[in-house]
C-alpha positions in Angstrom: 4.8 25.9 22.6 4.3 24.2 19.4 4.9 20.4 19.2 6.8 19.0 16.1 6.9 15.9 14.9 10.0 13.8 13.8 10.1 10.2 11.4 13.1 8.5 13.9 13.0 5.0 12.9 12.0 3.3 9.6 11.9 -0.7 8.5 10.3 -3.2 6.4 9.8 -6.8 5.8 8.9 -8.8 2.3 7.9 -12.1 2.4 9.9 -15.0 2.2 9.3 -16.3 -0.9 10.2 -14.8 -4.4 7.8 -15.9 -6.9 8.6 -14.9 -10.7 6.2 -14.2 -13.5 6.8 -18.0 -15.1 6.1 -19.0 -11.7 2.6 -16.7 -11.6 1.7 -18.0 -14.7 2.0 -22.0 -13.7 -0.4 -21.1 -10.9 -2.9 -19.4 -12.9 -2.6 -22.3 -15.3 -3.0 -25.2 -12.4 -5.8 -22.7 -10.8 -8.1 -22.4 -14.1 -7.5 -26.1 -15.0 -8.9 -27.0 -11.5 -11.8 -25.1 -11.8 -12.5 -26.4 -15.2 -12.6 -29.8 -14.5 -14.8 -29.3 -10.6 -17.6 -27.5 -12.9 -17.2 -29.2 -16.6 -15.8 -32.7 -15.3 -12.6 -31.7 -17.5 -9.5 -30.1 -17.1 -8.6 -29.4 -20.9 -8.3 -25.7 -21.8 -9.5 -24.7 -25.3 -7.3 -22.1 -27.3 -10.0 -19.4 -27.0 -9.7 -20.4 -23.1 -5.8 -20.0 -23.1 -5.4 -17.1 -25.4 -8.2 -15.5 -23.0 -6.9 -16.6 -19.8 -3.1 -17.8 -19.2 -0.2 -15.3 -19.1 3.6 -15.2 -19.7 6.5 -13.8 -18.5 6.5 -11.4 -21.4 2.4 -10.7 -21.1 3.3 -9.3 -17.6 6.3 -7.5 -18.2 4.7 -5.6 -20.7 1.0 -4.6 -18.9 2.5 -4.4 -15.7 6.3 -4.2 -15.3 6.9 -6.6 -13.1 9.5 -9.5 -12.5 9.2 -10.9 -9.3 7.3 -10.2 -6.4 7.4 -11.9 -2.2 5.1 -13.9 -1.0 4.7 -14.9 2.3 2.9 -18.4 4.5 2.7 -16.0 7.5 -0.1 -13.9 7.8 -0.1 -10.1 7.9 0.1 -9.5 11.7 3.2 -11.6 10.6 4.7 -9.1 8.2 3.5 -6.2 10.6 5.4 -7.2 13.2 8.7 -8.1 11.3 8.8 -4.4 9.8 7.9 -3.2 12.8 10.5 -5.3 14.9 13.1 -4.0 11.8 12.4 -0.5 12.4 12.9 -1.0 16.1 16.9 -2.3 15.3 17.4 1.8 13.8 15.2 3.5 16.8 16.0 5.7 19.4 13.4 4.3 21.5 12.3 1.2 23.3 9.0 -0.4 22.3 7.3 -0.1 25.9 7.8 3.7 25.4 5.2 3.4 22.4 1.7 5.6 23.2 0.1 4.3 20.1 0.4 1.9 17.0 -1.6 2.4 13.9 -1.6 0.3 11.6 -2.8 0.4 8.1 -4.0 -2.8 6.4 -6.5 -4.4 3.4 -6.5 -8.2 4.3 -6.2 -8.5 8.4 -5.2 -11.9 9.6 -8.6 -13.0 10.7 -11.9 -11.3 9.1 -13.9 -8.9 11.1 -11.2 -8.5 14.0 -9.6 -5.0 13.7 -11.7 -3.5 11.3 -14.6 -3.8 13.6 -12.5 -3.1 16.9 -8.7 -3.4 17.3 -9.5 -4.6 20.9 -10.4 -7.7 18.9 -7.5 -10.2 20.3 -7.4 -11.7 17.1 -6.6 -8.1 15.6 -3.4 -7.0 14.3 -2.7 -4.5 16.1 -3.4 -6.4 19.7 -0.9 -9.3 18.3 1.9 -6.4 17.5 1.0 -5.0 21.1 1.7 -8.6 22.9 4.6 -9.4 20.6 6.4 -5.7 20.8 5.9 -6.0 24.4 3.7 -3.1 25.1 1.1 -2.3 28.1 -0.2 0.8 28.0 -0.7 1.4 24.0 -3.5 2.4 22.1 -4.3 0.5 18.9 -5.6 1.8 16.2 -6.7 0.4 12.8 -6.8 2.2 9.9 -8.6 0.9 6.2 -8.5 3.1 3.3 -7.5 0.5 0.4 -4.3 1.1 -1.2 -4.5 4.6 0.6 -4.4 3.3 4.2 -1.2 4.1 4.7 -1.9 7.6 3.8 -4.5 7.6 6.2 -2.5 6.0 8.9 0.0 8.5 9.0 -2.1 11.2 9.2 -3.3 9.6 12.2 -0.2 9.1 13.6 1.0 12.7 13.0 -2.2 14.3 15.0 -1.7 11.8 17.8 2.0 13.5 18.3 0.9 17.2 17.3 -1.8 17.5 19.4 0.4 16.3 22.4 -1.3 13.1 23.4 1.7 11.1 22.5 5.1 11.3 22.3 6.1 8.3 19.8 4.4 5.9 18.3 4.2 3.3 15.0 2.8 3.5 12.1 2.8 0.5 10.1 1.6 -0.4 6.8 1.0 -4.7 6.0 -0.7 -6.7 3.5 -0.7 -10.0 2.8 -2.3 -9.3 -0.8 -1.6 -13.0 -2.3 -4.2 -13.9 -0.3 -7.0 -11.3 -1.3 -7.1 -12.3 -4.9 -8.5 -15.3 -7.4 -5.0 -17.3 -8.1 -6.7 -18.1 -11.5 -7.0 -14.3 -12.3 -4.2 -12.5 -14.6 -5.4 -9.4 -14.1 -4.6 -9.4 -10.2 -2.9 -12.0 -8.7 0.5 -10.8 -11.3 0.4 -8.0 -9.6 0.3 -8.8 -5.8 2.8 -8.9 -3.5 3.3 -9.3 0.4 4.9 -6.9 2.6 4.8 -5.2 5.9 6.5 -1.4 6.8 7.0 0.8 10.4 7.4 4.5 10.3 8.5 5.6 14.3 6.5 8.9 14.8 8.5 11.1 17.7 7.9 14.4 19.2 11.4 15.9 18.5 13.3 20.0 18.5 11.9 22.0 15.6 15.3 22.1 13.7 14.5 18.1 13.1 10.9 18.3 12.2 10.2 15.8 9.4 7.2 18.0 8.5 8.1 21.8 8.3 5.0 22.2 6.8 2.9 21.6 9.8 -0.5 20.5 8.7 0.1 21.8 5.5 2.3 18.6 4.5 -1.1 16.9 4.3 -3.7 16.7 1.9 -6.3 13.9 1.5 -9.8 13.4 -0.3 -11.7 11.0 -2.7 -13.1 10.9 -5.7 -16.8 8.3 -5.7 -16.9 8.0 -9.3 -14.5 5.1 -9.3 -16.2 3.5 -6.0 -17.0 0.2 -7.7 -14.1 -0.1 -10.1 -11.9 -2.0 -7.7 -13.5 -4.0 -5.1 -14.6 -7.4 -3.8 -18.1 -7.9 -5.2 -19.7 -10.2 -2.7 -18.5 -11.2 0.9 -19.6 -8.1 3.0 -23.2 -6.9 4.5 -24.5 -6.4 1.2 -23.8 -9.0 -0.3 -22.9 -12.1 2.1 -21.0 -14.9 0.6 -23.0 -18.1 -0.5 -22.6 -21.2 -1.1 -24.0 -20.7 -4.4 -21.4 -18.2 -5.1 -18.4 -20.7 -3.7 -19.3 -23.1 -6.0 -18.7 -21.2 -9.3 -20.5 -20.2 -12.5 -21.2 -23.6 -14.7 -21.8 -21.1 -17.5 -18.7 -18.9 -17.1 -16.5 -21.6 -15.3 -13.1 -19.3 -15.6 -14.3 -15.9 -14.1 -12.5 -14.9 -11.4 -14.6 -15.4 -8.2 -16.4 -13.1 -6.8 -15.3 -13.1 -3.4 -12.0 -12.1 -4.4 -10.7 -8.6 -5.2 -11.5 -7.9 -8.6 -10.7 -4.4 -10.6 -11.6 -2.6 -14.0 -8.0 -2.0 -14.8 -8.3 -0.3 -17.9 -10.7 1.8 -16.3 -8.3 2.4 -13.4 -5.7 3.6 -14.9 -7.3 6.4 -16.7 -8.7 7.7 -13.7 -5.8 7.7 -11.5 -3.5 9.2 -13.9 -6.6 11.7 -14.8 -7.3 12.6 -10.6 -3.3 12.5 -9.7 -2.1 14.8 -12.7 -5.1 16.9 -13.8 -6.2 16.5 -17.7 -3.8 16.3 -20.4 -1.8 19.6 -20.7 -3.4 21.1 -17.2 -1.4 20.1 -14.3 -2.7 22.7 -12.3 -5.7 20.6 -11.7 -4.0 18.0 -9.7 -3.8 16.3 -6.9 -0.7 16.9 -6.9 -0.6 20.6 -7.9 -3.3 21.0 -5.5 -0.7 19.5 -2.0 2.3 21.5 -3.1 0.2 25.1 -3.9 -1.4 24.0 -0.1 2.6 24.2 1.4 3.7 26.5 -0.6 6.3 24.6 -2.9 7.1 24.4 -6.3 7.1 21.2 -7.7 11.1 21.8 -9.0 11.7 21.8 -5.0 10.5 18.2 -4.5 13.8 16.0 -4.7 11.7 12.5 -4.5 8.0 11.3 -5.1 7.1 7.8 -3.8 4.2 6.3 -5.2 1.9 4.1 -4.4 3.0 0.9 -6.6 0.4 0.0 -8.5 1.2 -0.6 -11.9 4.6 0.2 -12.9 3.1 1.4 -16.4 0.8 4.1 -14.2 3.5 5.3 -12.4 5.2 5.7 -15.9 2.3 8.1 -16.8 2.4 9.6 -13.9 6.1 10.3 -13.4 6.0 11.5 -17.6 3.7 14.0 -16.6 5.0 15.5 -13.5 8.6 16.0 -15.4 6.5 18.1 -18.0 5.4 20.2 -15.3 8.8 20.5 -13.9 9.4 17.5 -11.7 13.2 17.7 -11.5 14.0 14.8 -9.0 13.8 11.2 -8.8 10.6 8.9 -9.2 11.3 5.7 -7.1 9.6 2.5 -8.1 10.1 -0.7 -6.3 7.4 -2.8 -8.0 9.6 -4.5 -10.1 10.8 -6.7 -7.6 8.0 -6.7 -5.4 4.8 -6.2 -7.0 2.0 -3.9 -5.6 2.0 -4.5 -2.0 -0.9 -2.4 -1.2 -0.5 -0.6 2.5 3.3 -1.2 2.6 4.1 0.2 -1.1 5.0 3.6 0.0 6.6 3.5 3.3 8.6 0.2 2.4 10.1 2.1 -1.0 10.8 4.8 1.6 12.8 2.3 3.9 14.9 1.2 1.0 15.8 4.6 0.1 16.9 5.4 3.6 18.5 1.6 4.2 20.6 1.7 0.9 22.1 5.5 1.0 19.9 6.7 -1.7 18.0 9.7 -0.2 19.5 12.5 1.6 19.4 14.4 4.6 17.2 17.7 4.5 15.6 16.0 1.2 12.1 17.2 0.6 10.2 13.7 -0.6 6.5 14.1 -2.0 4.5 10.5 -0.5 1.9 9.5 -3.1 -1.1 7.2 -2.1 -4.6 6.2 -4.1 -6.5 3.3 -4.4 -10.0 2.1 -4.2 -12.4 4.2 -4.1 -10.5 6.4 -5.6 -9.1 7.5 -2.1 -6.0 9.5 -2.0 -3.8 11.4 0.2 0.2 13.2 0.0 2.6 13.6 2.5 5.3 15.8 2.2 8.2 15.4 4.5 12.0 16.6 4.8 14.4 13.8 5.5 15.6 14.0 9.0 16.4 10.7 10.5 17.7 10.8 12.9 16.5 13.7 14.8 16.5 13.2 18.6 13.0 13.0 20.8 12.4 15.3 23.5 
């Protein structure tokens, strides 16, 4: 008998605190000034510095379309388990009957906990387990940068369709205000905190969220952008020193190496290149490439949710698939909540489904890429609630 597999619960969480772009650029200010004056033994910018290094409310409305984003004290386990515990309010299930919990993350709470094992009691998943209540689960962590939650769910759906499990979450957290150089404009503006739970079930085949089978499913990744977003020193390669703590008297203003850093211009070029195909030639897309692989036109996609970057990629992106017959709605949520890395996706997805705005039996095209360049699709019909079996 084949097994199908059913979204039945769905919930997020954004941090606490809402932090505007004036706000982002007093930090940045305050953060470049401090380091000025620990390596030059003054705290006085010079106008090459400023014009070089501050920001505005208008300079980051126009690179990156954003206006606000959360940030959060907690830590991610923190925002994991609130989007998990709000998914929980809308499920159909109680948490004990949970077989697994994956969860997708870029910053865990501690360093070398889940991404070496999620037995780790420090991990994030093993906190979610003790705070959700849960025995007999297995925890699984899964790192694919921006992608990860990409990843996760494809995780979660083999778990369910090869019959191991019957339900189980699939969470997506970051606390990314924490994984960058506060003094950098071109990251910290765009980082925001976040967690989201997708609740995986085994339900009747009239309520499959994925009518596609393995077919809603495509992943892959393309090495050429491997070192165009990533943290330059602070693994096994390259340990962290104290050397590299202390700063560059020569270039006192860089952003530090040990934080996330990303050739943006660079970036976007690629992603809107790997994701669409070459200019005029959508048929060499990533996106071409999932639909052809189930079958579907693109005119028969009512959503996309992308990963939220860069509201100017998405732009791109968006502009493109509406010349190749894209029909339906592009939903963006970074406006008001900046890029929040593993949660983007499934939290824009949440919204949808909390505030009325997507459908029953609507066919939704899930859009993830980051680092890497790592990507994956999902393409699922809107079916909550169906009802486990």
């Amino acid at each position: 008998m084949s097994i199908h597999v059913g979204i039945t619960g769905i919930g997020h969480y954004a941090g606490e605190i809402v932090v505007s772009n004036d706000d982002i650029s007093a930090i940045i200010e305050t953060e470049l000034k401090k380091k000025k004056l620990s390596l030059c033994g003054t705290d006085e910018l010079t106008d090459e510095e400023k014009v070089a290094y501050l920001t505005s409310d208008d300079w980051q409305r126009q690179r990156t379309g954003i206006v606000r984003r959360r940030h959060t004290k907690e830590s991610t386990a923190y925002l994991a388990i609130q989007a998990a515990l709000n998914c929980l309010k809308y499920s159909l299930h109680l948490s004990q009957e949970y077989g697994f919990i994956v969860v997708a993350n870029v910053l865990p709470s501690f360093l070398n906990a889940p991404h070496v094992a999620a037995e780790t009691a420090k991990g994030i998943g093993i906190l979610l387990r003790d705070k959700l209540g849960l025995k007999n689960c297995l925890v699984v962590d899964a790192g694919a940068a921006c992608n990860s939650y990409g990843a996760a769910l494809h995780i979660g759906y083999a778990f369910i369709k090869s019959g191991m499990f019957k339900c189980g979450l699939v969470i997506g957290a970051d606390k990314m205000s924490a994984c960058v150089d506060h003094s950098d404009r071109n990251f910290f503006p765009l980082m925001g905190d976040a967690g989201a739970a997708i609740e995986l079930s085994r339900v009747t085949e009239s309520n499959d969220s994925f009518p596609w089978q393995e077919k809603s499913f495509t992943a892959g990744i393309d090495t050429s952008g491997l070192y165009n977003i990533m943290t330059k020193v602070g693994g096994s390669a390259a340990p962290i020193t104290q050397q590299i703590l202390a700063g560059d008297v020569k270039n006192p203003l860089a952003p530090r190496l040990d934080k996330l850093w990303q050739d943006g211009k660079k970036v976007r070029k690629d992603v809107i290149y790997l994701l669409c195909g070459p200019a005029g030639d959508f048929s060499k897309s990533v996106i071409k490439g999932a639909l052809d692989k189930a079958q579907l036109p693109l005119s028969a996609v009512n959503y996309i949710y992308p990963h939220q970057a860069n509201l100017r990629i998405n732009e791109d992106i968006e502009k493109r698939t509406i010349e190749a017959g894209f029909k339906g709605k592009f939903v963006n949520t970074i406006s008001e909540y900046g890029n929040t890395t593993s949660a983007a996706v499934p939290m824009s997805l949440s919204m949808s489904w909390e505030n009325g705005n997507i459908n029953e039996g609507a066919i939704a095209l899930l859009l993830h890429f980051g680092a890497g360049y790592t990507y994956s699709t999902i393409l699922t019909r809107w079916t909550l609630y169906p009802l486990p079996i």
